[in-house]
Backbone as JSON Lines, residues from 0, in Angstrom:
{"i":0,"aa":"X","n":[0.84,-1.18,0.0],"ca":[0.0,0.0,0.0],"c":[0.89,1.24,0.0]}
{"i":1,"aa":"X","n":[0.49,2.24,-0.9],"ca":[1.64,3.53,-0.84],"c":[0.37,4.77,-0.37]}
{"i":2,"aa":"X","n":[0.4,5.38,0.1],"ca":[-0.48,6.79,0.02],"c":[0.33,7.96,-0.3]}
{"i":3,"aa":"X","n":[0.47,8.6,-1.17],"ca":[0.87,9.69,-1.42],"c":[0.77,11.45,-1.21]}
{"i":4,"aa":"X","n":[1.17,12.21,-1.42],"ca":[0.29,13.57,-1.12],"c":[1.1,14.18,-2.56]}
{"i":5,"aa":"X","n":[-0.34,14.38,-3.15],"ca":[0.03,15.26,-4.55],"c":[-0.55,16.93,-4.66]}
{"i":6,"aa":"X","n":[0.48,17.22,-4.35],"ca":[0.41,18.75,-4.3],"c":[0.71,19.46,-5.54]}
{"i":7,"aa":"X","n":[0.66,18.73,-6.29],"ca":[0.97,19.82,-7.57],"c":[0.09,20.21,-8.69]}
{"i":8,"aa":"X","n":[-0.89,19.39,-8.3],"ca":[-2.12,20.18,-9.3],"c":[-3.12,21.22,-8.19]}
{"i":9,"aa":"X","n":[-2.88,21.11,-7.25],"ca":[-4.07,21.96,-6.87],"c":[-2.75,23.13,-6.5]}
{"i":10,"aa":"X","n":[-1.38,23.24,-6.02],"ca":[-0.61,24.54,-6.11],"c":[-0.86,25.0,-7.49]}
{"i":11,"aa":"X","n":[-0.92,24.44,-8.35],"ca":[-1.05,24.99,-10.05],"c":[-2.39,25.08,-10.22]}
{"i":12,"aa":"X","n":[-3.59,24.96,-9.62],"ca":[-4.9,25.34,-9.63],"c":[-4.74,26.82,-8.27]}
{"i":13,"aa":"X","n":[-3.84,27.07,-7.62],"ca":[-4.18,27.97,-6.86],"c":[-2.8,29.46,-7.06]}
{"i":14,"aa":"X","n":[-2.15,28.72,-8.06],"ca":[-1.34,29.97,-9.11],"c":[-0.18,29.89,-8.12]}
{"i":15,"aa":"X","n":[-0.02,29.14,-7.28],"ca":[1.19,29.06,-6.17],"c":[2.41,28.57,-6.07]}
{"i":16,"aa":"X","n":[3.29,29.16,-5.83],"ca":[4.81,28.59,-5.91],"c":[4.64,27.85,-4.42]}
{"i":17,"aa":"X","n":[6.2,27.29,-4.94],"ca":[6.72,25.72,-3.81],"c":[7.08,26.54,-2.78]}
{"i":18,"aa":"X","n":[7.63,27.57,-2.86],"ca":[8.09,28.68,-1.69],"c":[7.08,29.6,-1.13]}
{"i":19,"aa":"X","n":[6.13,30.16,-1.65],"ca":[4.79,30.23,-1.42],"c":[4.04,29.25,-0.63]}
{"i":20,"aa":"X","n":[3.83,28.44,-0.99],"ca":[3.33,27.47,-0.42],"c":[4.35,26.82,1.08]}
{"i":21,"aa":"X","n":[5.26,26.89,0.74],"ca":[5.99,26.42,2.65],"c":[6.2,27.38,3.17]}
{"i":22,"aa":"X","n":[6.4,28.74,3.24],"ca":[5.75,29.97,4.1],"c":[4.9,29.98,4.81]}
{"i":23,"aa":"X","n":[3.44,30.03,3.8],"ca":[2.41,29.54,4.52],"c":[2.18,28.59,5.22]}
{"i":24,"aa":"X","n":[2.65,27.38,4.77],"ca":[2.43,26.37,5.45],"c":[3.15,26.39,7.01]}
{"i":25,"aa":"X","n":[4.0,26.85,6.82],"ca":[4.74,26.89,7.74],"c":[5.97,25.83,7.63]}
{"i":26,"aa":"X","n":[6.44,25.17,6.65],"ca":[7.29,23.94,6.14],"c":[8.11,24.61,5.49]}
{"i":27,"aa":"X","n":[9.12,23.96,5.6],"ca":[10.88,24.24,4.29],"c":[10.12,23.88,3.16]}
{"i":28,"aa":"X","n":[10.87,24.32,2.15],"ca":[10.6,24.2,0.68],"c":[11.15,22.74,0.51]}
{"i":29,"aa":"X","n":[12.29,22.3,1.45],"ca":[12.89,20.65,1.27],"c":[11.94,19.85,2.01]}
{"i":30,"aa":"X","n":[11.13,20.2,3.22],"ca":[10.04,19.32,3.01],"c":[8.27,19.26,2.36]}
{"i":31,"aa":"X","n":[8.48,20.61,1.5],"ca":[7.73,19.94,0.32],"c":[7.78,19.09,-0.45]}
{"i":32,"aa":"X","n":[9.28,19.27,-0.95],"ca":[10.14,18.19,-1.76],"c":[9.69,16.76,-1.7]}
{"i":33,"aa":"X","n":[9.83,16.46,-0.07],"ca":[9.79,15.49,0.63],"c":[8.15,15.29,0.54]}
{"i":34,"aa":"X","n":[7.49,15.93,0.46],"ca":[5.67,15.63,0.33],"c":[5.45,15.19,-1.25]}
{"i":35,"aa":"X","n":[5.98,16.28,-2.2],"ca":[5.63,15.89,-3.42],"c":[6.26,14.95,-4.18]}
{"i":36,"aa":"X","n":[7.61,14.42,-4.1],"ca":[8.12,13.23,-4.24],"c":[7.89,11.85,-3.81]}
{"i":37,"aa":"X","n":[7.27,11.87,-2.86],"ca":[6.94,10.42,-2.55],"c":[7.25,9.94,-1.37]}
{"i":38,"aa":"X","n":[8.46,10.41,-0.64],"ca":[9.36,10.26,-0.05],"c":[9.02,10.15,1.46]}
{"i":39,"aa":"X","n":[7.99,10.77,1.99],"ca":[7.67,11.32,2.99],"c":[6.66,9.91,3.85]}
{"i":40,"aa":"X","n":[7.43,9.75,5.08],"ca":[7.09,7.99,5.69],"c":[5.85,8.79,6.76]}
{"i":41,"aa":"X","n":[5.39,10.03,6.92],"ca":[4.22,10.52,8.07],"c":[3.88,11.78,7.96]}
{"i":42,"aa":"X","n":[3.16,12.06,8.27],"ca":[2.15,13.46,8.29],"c":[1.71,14.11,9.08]}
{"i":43,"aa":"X","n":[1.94,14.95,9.5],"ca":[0.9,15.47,11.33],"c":[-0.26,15.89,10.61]}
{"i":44,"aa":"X","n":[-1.29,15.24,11.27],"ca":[-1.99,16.17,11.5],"c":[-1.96,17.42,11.21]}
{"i":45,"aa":"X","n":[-1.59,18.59,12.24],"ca":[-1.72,19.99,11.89],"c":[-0.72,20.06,10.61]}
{"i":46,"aa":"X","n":[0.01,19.37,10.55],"ca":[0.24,19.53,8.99],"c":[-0.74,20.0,7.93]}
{"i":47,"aa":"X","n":[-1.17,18.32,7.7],"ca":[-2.02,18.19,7.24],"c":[-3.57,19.32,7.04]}
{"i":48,"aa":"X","n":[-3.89,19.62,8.26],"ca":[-4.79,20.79,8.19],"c":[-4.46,22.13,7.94]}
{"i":49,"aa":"X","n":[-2.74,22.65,7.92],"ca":[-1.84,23.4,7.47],"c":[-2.43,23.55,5.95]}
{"i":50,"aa":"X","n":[-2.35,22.89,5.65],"ca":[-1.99,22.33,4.15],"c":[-3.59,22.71,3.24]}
{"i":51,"aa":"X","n":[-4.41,21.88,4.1],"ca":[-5.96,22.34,3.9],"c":[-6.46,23.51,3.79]}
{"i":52,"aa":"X","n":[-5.87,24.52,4.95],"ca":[-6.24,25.3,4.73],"c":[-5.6,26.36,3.83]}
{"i":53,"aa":"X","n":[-4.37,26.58,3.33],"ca":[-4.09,27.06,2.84],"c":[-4.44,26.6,0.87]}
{"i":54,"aa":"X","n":[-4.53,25.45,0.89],"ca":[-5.22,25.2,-0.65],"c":[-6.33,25.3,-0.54]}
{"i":55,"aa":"X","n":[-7.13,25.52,0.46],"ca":[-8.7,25.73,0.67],"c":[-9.59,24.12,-0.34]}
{"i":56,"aa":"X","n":[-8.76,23.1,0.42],"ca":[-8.83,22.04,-0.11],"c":[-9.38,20.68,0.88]}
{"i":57,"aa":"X","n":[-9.91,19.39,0.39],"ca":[-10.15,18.61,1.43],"c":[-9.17,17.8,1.8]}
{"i":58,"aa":"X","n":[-8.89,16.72,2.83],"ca":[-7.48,15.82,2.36],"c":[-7.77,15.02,1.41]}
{"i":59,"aa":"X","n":[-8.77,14.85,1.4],"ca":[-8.96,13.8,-0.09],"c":[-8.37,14.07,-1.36]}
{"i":60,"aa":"X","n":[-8.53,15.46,-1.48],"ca":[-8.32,16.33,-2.46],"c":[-6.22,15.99,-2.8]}
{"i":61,"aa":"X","n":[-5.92,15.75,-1.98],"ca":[-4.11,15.74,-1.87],"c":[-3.92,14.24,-1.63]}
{"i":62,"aa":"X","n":[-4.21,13.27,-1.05],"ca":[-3.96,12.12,-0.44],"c":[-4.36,11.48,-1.45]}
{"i":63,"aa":"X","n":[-3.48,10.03,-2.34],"ca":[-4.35,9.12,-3.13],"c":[-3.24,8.1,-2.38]}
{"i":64,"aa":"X","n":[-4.24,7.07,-2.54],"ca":[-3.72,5.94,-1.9],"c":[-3.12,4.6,-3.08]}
{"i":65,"aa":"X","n":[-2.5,4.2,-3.51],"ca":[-2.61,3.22,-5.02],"c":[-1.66,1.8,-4.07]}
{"i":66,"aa":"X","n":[-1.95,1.19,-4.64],"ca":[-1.89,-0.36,-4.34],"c":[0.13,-0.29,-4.77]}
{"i":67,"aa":"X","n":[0.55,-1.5,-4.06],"ca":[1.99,-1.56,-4.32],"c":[2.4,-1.97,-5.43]}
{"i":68,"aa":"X","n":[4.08,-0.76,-6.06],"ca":[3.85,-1.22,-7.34],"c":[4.38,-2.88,-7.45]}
{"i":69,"aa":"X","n":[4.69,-3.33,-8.88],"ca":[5.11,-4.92,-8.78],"c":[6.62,-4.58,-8.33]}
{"i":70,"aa":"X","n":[7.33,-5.44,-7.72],"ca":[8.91,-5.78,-7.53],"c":[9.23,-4.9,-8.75]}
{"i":71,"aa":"X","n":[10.57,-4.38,-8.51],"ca":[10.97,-3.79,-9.86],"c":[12.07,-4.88,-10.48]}
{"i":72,"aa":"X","n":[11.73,-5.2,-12.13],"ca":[12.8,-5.86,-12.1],"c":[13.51,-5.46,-13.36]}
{"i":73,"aa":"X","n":[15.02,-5.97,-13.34],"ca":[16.05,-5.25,-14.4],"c":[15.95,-6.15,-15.62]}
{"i":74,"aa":"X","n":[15.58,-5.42,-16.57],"ca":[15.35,-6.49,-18.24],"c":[16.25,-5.75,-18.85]}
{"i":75,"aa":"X","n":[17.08,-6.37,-19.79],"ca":[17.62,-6.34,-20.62],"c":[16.95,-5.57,-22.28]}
{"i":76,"aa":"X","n":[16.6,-4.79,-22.3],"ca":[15.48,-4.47,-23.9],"c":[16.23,-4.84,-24.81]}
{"i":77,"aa":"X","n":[17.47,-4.65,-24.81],"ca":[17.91,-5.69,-26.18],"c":[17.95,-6.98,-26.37]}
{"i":78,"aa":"X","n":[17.71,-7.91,-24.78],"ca":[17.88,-9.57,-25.5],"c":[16.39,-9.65,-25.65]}
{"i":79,"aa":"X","n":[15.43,-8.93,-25.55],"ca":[14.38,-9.33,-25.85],"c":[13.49,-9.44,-26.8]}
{"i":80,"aa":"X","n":[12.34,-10.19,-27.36],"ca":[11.82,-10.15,-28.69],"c":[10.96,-9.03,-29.06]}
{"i":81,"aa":"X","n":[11.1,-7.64,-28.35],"ca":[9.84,-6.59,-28.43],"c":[11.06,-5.9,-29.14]}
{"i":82,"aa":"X","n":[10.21,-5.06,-30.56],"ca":[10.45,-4.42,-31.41],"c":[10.43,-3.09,-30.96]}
{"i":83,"aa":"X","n":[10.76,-1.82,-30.88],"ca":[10.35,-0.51,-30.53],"c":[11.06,0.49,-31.51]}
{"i":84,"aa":"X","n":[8.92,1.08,-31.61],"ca":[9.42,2.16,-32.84],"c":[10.22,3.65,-32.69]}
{"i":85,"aa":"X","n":[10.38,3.54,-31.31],"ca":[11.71,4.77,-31.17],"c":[12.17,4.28,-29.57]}
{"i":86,"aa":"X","n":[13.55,4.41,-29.73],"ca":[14.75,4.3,-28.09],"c":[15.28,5.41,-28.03]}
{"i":87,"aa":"X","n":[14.93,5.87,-26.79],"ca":[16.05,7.49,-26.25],"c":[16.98,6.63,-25.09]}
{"i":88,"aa":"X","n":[18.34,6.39,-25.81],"ca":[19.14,5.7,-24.97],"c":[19.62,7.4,-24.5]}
{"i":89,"aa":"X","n":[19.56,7.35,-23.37],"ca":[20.37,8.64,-21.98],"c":[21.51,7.77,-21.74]}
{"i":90,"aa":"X","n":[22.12,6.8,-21.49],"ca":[23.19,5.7,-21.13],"c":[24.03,5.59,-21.95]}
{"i":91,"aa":"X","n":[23.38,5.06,-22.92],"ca":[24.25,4.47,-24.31],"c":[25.34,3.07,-23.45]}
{"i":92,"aa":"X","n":[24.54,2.18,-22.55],"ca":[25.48,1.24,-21.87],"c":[25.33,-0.14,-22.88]}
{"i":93,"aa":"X","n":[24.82,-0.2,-24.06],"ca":[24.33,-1.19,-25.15],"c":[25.2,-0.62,-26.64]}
{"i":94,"aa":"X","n":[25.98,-1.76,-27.08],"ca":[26.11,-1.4,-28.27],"c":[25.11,-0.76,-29.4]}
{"i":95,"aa":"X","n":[25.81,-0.22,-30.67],"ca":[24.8,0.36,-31.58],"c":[23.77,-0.68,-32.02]}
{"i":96,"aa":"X","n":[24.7,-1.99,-32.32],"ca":[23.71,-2.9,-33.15],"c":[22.96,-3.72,-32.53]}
{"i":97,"aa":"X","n":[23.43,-3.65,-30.98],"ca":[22.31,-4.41,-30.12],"c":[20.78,-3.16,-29.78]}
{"i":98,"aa":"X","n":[21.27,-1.76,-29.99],"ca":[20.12,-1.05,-30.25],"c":[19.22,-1.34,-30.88]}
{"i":99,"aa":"X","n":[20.15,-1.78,-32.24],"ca":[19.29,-1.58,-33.71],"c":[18.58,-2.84,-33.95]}
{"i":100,"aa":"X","n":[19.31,-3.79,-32.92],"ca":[18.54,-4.81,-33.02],"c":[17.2,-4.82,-32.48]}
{"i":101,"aa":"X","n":[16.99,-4.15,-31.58],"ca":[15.66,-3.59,-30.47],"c":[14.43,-2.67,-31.09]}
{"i":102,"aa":"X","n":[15.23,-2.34,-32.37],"ca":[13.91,-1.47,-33.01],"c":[13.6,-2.21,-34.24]}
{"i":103,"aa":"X","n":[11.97,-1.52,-34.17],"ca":[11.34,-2.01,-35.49],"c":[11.96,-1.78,-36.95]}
{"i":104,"aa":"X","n":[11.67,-2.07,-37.78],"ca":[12.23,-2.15,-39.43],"c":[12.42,-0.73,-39.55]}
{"i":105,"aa":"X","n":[11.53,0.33,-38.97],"ca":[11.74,1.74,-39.41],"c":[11.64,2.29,-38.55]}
{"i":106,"aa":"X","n":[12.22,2.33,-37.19],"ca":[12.47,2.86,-35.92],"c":[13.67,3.65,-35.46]}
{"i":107,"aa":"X","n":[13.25,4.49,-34.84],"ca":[14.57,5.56,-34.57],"c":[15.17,5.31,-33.02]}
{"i":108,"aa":"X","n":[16.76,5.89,-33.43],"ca":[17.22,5.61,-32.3],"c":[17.77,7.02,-32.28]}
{"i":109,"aa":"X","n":[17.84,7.69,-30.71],"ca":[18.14,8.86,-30.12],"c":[19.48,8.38,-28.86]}
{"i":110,"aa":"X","n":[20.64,9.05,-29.29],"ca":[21.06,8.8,-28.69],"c":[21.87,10.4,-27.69]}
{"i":111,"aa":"X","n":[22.28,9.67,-26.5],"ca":[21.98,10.82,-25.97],"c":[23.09,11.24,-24.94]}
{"i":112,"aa":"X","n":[24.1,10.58,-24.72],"ca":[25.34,10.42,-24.11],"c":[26.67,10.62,-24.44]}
{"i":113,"aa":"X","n":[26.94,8.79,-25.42],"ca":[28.22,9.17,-25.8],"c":[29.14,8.42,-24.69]}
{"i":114,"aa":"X","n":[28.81,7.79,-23.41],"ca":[29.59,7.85,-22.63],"c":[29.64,5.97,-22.89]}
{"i":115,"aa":"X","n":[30.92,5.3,-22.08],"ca":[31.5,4.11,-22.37],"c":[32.41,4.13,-23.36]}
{"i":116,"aa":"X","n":[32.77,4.94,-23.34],"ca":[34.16,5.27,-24.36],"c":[34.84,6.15,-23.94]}
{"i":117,"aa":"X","n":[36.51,6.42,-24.54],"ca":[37.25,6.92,-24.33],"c":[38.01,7.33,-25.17]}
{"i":118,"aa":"X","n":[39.04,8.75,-25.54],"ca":[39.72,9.34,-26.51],"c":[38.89,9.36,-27.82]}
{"i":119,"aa":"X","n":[39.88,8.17,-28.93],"ca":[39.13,7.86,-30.1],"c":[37.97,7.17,-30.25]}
{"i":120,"aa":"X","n":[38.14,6.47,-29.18],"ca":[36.71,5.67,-29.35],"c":[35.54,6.2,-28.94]}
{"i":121,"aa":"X","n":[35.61,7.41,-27.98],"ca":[34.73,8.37,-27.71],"c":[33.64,9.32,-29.05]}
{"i":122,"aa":"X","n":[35.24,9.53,-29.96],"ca":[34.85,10.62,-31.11],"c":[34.07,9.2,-32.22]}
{"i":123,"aa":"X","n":[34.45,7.73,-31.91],"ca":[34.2,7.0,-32.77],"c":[32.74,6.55,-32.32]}
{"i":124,"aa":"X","n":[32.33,6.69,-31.4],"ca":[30.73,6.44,-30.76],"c":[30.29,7.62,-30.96]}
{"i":125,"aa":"X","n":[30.74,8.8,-31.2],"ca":[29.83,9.87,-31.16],"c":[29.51,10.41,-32.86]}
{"i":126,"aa":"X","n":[30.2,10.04,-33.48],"ca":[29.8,10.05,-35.36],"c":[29.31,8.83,-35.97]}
{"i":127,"aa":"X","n":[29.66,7.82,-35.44],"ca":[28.98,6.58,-36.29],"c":[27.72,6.24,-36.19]}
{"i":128,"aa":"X","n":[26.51,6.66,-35.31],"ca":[25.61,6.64,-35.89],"c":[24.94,7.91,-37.02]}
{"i":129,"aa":"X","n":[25.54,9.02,-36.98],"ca":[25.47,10.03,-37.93],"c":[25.57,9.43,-39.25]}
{"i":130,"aa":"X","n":[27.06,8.77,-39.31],"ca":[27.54,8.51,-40.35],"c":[26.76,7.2,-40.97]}
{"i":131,"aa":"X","n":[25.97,6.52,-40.02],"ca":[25.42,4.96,-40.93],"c":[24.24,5.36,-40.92]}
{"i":132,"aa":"X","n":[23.24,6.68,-40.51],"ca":[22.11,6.64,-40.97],"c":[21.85,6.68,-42.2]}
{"i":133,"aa":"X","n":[22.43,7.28,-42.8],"ca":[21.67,7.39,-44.15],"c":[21.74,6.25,-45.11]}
{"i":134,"aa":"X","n":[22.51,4.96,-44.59],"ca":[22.46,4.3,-45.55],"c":[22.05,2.22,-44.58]}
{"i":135,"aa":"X","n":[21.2,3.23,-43.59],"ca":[20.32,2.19,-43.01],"c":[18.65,2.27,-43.3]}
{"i":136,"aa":"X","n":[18.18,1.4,-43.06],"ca":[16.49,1.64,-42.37],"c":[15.84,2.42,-41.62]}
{"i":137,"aa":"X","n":[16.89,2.03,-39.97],"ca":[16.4,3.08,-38.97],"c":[16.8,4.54,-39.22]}
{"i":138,"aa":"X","n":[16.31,5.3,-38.47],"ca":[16.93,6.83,-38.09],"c":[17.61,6.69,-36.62]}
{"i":139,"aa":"X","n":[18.99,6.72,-37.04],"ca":[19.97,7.12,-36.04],"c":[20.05,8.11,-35.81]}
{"i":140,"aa":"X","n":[19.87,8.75,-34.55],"ca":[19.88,10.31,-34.47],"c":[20.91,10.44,-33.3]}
{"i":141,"aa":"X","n":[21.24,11.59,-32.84],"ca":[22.49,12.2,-31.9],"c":[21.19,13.52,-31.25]}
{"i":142,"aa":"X","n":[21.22,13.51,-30.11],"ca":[20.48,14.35,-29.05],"c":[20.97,15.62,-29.04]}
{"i":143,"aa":"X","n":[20.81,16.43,-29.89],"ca":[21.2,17.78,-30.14],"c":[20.43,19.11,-28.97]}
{"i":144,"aa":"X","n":[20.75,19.7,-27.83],"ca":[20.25,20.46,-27.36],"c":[20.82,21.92,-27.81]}
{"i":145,"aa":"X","n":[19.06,22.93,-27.88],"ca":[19.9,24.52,-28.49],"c":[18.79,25.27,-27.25]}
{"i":146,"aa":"X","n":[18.91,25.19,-26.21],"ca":[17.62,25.56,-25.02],"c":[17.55,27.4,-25.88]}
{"i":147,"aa":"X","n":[16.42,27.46,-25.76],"ca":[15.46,29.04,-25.63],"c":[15.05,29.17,-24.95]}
{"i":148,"aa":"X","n":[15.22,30.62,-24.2],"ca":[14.01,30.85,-22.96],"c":[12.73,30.85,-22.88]}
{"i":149,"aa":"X","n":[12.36,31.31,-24.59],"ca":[11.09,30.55,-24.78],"c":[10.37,29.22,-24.25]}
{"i":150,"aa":"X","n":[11.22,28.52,-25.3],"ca":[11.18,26.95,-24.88],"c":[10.95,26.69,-23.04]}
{"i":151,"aa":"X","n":[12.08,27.17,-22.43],"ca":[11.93,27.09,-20.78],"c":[10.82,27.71,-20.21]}
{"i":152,"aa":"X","n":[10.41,28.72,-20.83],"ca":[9.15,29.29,-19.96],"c":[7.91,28.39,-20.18]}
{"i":153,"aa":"X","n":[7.79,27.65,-21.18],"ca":[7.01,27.18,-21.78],"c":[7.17,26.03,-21.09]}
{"i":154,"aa":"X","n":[8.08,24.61,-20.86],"ca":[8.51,23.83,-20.16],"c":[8.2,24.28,-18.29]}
{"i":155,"aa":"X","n":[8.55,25.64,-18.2],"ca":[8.34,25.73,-16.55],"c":[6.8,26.06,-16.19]}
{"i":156,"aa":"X","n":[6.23,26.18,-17.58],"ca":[4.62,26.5,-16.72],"c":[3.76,25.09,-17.43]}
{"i":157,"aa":"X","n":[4.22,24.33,-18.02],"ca":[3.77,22.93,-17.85],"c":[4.36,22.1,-16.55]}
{"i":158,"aa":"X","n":[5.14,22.48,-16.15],"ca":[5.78,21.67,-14.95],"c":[4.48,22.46,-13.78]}
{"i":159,"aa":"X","n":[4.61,23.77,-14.13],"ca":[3.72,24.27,-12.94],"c":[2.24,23.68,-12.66]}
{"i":160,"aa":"X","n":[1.5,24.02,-14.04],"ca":[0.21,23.26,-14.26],"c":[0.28,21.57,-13.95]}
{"i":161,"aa":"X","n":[1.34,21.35,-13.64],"ca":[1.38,19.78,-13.61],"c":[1.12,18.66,-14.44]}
{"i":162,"aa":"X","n":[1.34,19.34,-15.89],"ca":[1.52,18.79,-17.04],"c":[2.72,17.8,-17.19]}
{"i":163,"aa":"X","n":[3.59,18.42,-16.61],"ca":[4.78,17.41,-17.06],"c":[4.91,17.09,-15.15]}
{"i":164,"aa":"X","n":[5.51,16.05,-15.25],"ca":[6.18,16.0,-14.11],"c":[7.03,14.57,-13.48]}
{"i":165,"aa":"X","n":[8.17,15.5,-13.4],"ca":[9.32,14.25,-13.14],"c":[9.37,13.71,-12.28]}
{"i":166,"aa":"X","n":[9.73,12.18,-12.75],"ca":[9.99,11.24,-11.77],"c":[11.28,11.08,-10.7]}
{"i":167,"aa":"X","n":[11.39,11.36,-9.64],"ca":[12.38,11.71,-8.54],"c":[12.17,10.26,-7.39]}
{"i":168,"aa":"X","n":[13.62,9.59,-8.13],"ca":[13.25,8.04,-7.38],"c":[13.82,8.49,-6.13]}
{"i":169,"aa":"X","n":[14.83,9.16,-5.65],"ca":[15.58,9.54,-4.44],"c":[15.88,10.99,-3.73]}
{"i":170,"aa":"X","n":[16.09,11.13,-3.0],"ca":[16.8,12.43,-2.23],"c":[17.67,12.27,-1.53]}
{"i":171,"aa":"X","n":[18.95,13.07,-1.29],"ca":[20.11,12.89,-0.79],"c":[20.54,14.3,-0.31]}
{"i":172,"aa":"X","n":[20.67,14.44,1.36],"ca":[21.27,15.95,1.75],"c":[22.84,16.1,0.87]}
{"i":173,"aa":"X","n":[22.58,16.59,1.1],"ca":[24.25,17.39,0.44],"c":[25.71,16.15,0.88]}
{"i":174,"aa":"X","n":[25.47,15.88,2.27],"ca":[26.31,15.41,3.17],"c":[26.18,14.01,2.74]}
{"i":175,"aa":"X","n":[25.42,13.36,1.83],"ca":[25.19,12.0,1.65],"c":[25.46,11.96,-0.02]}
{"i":176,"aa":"X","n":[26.06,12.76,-0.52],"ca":[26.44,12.79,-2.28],"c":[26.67,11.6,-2.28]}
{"i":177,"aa":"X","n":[27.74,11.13,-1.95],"ca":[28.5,10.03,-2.11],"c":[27.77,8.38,-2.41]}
{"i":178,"aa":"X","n":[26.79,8.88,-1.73],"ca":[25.81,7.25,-1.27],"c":[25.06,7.89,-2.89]}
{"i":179,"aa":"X","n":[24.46,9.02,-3.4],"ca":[23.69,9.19,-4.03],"c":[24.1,8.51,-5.58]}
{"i":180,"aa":"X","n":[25.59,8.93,-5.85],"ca":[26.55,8.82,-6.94],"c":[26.62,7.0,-6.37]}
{"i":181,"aa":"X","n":[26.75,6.13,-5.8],"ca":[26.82,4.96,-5.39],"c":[25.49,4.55,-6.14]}
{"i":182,"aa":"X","n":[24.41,4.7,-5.9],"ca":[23.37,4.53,-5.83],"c":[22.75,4.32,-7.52]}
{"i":183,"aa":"X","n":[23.53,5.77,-7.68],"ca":[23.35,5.78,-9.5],"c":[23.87,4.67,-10.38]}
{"i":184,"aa":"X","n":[25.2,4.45,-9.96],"ca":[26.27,3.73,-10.63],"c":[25.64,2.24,-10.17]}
{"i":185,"aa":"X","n":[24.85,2.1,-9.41],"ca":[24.59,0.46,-9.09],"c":[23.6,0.06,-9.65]}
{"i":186,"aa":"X","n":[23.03,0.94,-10.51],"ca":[21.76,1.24,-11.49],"c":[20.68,0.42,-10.84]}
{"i":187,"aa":"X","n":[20.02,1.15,-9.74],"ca":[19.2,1.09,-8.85],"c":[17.28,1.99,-9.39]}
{"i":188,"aa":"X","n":[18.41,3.65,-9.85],"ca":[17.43,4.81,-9.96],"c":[16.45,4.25,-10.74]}
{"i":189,"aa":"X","n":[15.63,4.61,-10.38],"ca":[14.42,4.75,-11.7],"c":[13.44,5.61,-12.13]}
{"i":190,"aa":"X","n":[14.15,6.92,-11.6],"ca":[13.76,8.41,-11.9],"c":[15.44,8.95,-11.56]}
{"i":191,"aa":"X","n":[14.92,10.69,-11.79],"ca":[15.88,11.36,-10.97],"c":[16.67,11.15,-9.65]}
{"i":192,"aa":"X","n":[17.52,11.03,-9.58],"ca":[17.92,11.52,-7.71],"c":[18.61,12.72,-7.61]}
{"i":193,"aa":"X","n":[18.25,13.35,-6.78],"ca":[18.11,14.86,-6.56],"c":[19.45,15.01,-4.9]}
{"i":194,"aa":"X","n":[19.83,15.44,-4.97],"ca":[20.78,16.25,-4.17],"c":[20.75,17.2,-3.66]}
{"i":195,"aa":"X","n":[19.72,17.5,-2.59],"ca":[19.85,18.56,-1.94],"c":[20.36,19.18,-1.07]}
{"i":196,"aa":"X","n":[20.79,20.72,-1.7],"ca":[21.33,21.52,-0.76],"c":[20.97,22.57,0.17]}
């Protein structure tokens, strides 16, 4: 059983920032964090009615309760027989052709790293799928970022409205980096982990 407290559509129904909102409340902005992430093992009470009253909300309204998810378990997507019509490898911890093996006849691959290499072999993972798209099936692509503030304002008031919203498997004070970077590398995450300072 998980119960959650989702505060981010009714702060974005009440036009309210995260700092706004723990003022009033009377809470750090790091234990909002700690409310809207998942993270959070209890609740007071006057919290809780903290909270109510300032979204002029019921607890129902914030509290959902959802059943436990399944065990998480680690699959392999390339030894497997599922086809997929686009991969955003962020890792790049799989060769190219065990990618290409993973997508459909006309499926694209995004790649988005670069990393598992070194010197030449670095510059040699980072052009060769450039260089064999055009005379493959798939679309090999390379993760090109050109950010606009446009673009970001646009991105930060879907995050606000609670349109988008990221998945944050962990939190780590400042003083616990170390366990956090451990944690990553043991390929555990299955969202963000966040580092706070």
């Amino acid at each position: 059983m998980a119960v959650t407290v989702e505060l981010d559509v009714m702060l974005a129904r009440r036009k309210m920032s995260v700092g706004d909102f723990a003022n009033a409340v009377g809470i750090t902005p790091a234990n909002v964090a700690v409310l809207k992430n998942g993270r959070a093992r209890a609740i007071r009470f006057t919290t809780l009615d903290s909270i109510c009253r300032v979204l002029d909300c019921q607890p129902g309204d914030i509290l959902r309760w959802t059943a436990d998810p399944p065990a998480y378990t680690r699959e392999d997507f390339t030894r497997g027989t599922a086809r997929y019509d686009l991969i955003l490898d962020n890792v790049e911890n799989h060769s190219l052709a065990d990618c290409r093996r993973a997508l459909a006849p006309d499926g694209t691959l995004v790649l988005n790293s670069g990393t598992g290499a070194g010197g030449l072999g670095l510059l040699v993972r980072l052009i060769r799928p450039i260089v064999m798209s055009p005379f493959v099936r798939h679309s090999l692509r390379r993760f090109l970022s050109n950010p606009k503030r446009e673009d970001l304002e646009v991105l930060t008031s879907m995050v606000e409205e609670g349109a988008v919203r990221p998945v944050i498997d962990a939190t780590y004070p400042l003083s616990e980096a170390a366990a956090a970077l451990r944690y990553i590398e043991a390929g555990h995450a299955r969202g963000k982990v966040v580092v706070a300072i």
